[in-house]
Phi, psi and omega in degrees: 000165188248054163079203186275169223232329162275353165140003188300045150003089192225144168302157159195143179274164191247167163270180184303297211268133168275120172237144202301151174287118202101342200297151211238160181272145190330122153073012185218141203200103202003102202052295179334111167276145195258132170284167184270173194293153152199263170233047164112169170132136145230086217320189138303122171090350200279100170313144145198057146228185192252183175300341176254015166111329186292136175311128196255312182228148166234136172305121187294138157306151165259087212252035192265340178260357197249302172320314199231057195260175188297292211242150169242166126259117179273136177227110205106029172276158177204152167228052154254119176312143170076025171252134192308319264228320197256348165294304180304291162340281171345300118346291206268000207251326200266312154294293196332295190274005161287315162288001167089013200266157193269096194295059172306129182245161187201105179207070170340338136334301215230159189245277225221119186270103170059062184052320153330095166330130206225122200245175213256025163171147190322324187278353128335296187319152194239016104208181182314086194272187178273309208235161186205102158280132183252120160285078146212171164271346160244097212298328167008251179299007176282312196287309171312322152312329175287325156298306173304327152301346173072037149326144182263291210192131169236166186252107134250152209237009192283142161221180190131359002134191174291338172316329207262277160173261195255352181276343170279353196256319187270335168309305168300339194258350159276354180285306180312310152344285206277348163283343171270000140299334182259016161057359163261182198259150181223126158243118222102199321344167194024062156260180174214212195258025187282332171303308218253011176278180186268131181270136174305124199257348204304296189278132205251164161102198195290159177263198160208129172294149167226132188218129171232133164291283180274132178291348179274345173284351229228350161294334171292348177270328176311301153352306184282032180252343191275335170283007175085014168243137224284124156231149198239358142216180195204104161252102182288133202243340115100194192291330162094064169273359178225251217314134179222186160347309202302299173326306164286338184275339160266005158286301170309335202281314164308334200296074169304357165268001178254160179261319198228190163207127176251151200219120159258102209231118199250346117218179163252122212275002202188114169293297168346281183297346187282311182319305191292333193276325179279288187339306166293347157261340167322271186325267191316355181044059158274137176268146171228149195223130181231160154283142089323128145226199201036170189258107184275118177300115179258019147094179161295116186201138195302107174277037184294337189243189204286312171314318171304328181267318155326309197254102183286133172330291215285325163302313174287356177262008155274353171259000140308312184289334185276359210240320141275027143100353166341128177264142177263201128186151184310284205256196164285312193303310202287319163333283197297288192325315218275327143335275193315317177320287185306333187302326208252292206302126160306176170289144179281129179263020159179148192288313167205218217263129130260135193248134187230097212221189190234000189221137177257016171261001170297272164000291190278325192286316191275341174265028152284300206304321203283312181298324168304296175330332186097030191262138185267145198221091202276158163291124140305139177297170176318280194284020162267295189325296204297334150293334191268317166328312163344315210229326197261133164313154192256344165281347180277121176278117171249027150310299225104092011280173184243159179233100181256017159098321149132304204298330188316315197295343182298325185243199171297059156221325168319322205247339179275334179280340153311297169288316189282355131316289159327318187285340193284165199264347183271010186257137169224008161199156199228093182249150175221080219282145174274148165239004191181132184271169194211083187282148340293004197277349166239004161280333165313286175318343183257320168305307158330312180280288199322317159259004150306321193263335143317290187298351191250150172271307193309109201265133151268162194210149162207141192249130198223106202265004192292144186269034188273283179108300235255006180305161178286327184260020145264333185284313191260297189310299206292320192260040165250007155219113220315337182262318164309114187262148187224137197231197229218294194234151182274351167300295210270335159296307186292309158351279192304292204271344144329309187285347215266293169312302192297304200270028151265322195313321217252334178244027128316329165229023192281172191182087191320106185279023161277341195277324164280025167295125209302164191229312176234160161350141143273163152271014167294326174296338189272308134352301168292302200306336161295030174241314209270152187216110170302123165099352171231175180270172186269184193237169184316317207275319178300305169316290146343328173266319180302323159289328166320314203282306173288013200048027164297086184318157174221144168319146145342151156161153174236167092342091211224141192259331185257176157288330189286319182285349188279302187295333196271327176297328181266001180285295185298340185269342190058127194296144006260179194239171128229156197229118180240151168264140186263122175173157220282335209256011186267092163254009115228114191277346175295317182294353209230018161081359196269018179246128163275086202237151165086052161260159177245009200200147204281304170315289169002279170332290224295313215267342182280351162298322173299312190300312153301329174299319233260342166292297217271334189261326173291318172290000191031086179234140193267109172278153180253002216161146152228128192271114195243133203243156156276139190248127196238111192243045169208185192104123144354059216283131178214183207205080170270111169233144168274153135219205196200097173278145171267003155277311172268016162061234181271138146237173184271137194214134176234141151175197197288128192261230152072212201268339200253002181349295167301312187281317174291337193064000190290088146232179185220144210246151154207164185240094176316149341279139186217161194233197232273303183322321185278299190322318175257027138289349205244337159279318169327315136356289187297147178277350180258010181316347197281345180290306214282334189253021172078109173204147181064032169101353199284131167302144132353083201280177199284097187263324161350299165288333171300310209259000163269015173279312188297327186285344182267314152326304206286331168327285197292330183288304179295324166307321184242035133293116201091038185230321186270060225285335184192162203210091184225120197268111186210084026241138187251117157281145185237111185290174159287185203286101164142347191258016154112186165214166178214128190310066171354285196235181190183124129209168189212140193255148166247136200287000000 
């Protein structure tokens, strides 16, 4: 606990575990024991929403017949030349039998399709299919038919959809009805043929998944079967009026043959389900690497408090992905490389990077750039050098990076230089960028590395920088071989193996925040919910008794209507004070004169009670009150907040608080539930984090008390959502270490 709740600025000690206020023991929901969340399933007695209602786990689809189905149906098949229907018919006539499935056609036009018996309506077909492609425009009345046949899952490739803007959207949003009356799975509406493309059979090891919004972004990944990298599925996901993102990414997550998973994603229709879809490639240590691009509408909502103006849509879905270990990257270029590592690469037996190069301004240039990156590049010890010195000139620096002057590789002492690079135990990746071939000396060098990383758990990278492409020993050694990832720029080497490290780190110690998520009310909940005045803001002193309820210290303070009571509050409360005025409609009170600080004296009181009263009347702003406070004059000033993302319902936003809030923006987002881990992860974050640790002499603050402030808010978010529109603690002081923090100020809005 952080002490009393009226303000005694006292040592107190922690449990091991910090736990939220009110919080129930772990997996027990009045006796009844909870299994863990995972991947669907449910008992007797089996909680699996959270206190606000929200799904804690969802069951992957079973999407092994829409890949791999028995029977197909095509509907709207054709062969009159130069009609878009018969390239495609074409096509599909062509996957079906690369997939063994059993071809059915459907055109009331036609007896016979391309020589194929063709039946002239869905309640024909002679049986029950898995898959149903619709060639048409209007997918509608199909779909209903299609339900009625007990269809598994359809493709529409039709559009005019939500793309189009709000007359496609209620057009779309009636297809989504009635596919969800017809009990099959839609995949689409404005999709394409990406599923149904020829995939390579040639290639072996782990795969890569592919999920695209758009189909045309998802060729540069496709792309890479022509580099020998095995990919195994493709779901293009078109407006997602059923089946979405979500969906393939706990399908794939399951997959034992892929190693990764890639994502081209422009938006997302269910914050929830993606979150629960990430969670399941955690847990299963799937890697997953996406594009984000656009912008999510974070709907109409009062934006009065700082947090509110702060925390931007596209920020918070970055701060989701990153918070269930998602790689975010930029480009395509980057997408295909940093997939493709992960996809391949074993687990690392150590964090770090050694640079081995033939040239030494190659060297200091890519491990300037890879140590900016966060990459650890360690000193070799006395007797690795000294081993290396063996092979390498003693004027050549083999610290790290290493340098051999370029002639060693040319003979036996190349591949001895290597291995023994390889042998230290603190190296866990081996990068070696070419910046240009220079034959024989770098085909030697390319082999080399090729048959090192044969021998080797340990991943190599070589970066080959010529803008040619076509030497054999980049076309043939390096990328003919399954153990060596091999890149292009030294930006998308240094990228990929960031990502390589970071999403073993993280899902090594993953742990599912789903699994401690409160399931019922607290009685902090109960308490609040007695508070809340729907449609308006709380008032300071109200915002306050709402943190009291979560056990959120707050200063000494009283409430006072007179001046005589104002002089008696502050006797009791002890000089010096501070005073402000209360009332719902005050969300920042500094700019409007109404705050007093340091007074010292009774007269003080007196006159700045007037002085507020009096301000307040002129402005006809309606008070509940003035409120004389204990004035806390050290400490660490942060900014613990609610919003309300409309994909991701509530978060949490932590950073530096006080006057300048708006002006640095240094916050960090996180997406209840989250446990004690995510929370100092999330300070970690902030650039200003080095204040909270002590600078210029300033004792170290109570980052404990921060992070069970915080954990007791992420409480309150989940307790109150949809009571609770936005929540902002400004300045929440953070005392030094051991003595707690305490809520200045507070306010909070109601929907």
């Amino acid at each position: 606990m952080l002490g009393s709740t009226h303000g005694t600025l006292t040592t107190h000690s922690r449990p091991a575990r910090v736990m939220a206020c009110g919080e129930q023991p772990r997996h027990t929901v009045h006796g009844i024991s909870e299994p863990h969340p995972g991947d669907g399933g449910q008992g007797a007695g089996v909680v699996d929403r959270d206190v606000s209602g929200r799904p804690l786990h969802a069951p992957a689809p079973d999407l092994d017949r829409f890949f791999r189905p028995e029977s197909v149906a095509v509907i709207g098949a054709s062969d009159s030349e130069g009609r878009p229907n018969t390239g495609i018919t074409r096509q599909l006539i062509a996957w079906a039998e690369r997939v063994g499935a059993r071809l059915h056609l459907v055109n009331p036009g036609r007896v016979q399709v391309f020589g194929r018996p063709c039946h002239a309506a869905v309640a024909e077909l002679p049986e029950t299919v898995d898959l149903a492609v619709l060639l048409v425009g209007d997918p509608l009345p199909v779909i209903e038919q299609l339900g009625a046949a007990k269809v598994k899952f359809a493709v529409a490739f039709a559009s005019g959809f939500a793309e189009t803007g709000e007359r496609g959207a209620a057009a779309q949003a009636r297809l989504a009805e009635v596919v969800e009356r017809s009990g099959l799975r839609l995949l689409g509406p404005n999709t394409n043929l990406n599923a149904f493309e020829r995939f390579r059979e040639d290639l072996d090891g782990p795969a890569i998944a592919l999920i695209t919004q758009s189909g045309h972004q998802g060729r540069p990944v496709f792309s890479l079967q022509e580099l020998g990298i095995r990919l195994s599925h493709w779901a293009p996901t078109g407006n997602e009026a059923d089946l979405e993102t979500a969906d393939f990414l706990s399908y794939f997550a399951t997959r034992p043959e892929v190693g990764a998973i890639a994502a081209y994603v422009e938006g997302l229709k269910d914050g929830r389900s993606f979150l629960l879809a990430a969670d399941r490639a955690a847990r299963h240590r799937v890697p997953v690497v996406a594009v984000k691009v656009g912008r999510t509408e974070t709907g109409a909502r009062t934006a009065l408090s700082h947090t509110g103006k702060l925390t931007g849509a596209d920020s918070v879905v970055d701060a989701a992905m990153r918070q269930f270990g998602v790689i975010r990257v930029d480009g395509l270029d980057e997408l295909q490389d940093t997939a493709a590592l992960l996809a391949r690469a074993k687990k690392p037996t150590a964090e770090g990077v050694a640079v081995y190069s033939i040239s030494g301004g190659t060297g200091a240039h890519f491990s300037d750039l890879a140590t900016g990156a966060g990459l650890s590049l360690p000193t070799l010890g006395d007797a690795k050098q000294a081993e290396l010195h063996q092979w390498i000139p003693d004027y050549l620096s083999v610290a790290n990076p290493i340098d051999n002057g370029g002639h060693p590789v040319g003979d036996w002492r190349g591949r001895k230089i290597i291995d023994a690079i390889l042998a230290d135990p603190s190296i866990g990746v081996l990068i070696c960028p070419i910046t240009g071939p220079f034959p024989p000396m770098s085909d030697k060098l390319a082999q080399d590395l090729v048959d090192a990383a044969e021998q080797t758990d340990k991943l190599v990278c070589v970066v080959w920088g010529s803008p040619v492409g076509t030497e054999d020993a980049y076309r043939s050694t390096l990328l003919g071989s399954s153990r060596v990832a091999t890149f292009r720029t030294f930006a998308n080497c240094i990228t990929a193996v960031r990502a390589y490290l970071d999403h073993h780190r993280f899902t090594a110690g993953y742990r599912s925040p789903f699994e401690d998520a409160p399931r019922i009310p607290s009685p902090s909940a109960r308490k609040a919910q007695a508070l809340m005045r729907p449609g308006e803001p709380l008032s300071e002193h109200a915002a306050k008794q709402l943190l009291r309820a979560y056990g959120i210290r707050v200063p000494r303070e009283q409430l006072v209507t007179s001046a005589a009571a104002a002089v008696r509050s502050a006797s009791l409360v002890g000089y010096p004070v501070v005073m402000k005025a209360s009332g719902p409609q005050l969300a920042h009170k500094t700019e409007l004169g109404l705050v007093k600080v340091a007074l010292t004296s009774a007269s003080q009181v007196r006159d700045a009670y007037r002085e507020l009263t009096d301000i307040a009347r002129y402005e006809d702003i309606p008070l509940d009150g003035v409120l004389v406070c204990q004035m806390i004059e050290r400490g660490v000033e942060t900014v613990v907040g609610i919003t309300h993302d409309s994909l991701f319902g509530p978060t949490v936003t932590v950073g530096l608080g006080g006057v300048l809030v708006e002006v640095l923006q240094d916050v960090a987002v996180g997406i209840p539930p989250f446990g004690e881990d995510q929370a100092r992860a999330m300070l970690g974050e902030l650039r200003g984090r080095a204040l909270l640790d002590g600078v210029r002499g300033a004792p170290p603050a109570d980052l404990d008390a921060l992070v069970e402030v915080v954990l007791r808010v992420q409480r309150m978010a989940l307790e109150l959502d949809g009571q609770l529109a936005e929540l902002d603690i400004n300045p929440l002081v953070v005392l030094p270490r051991g003595e707690g923090a305490v809520a200045l100020d507070a306010l909070a809005i109601c929907p």
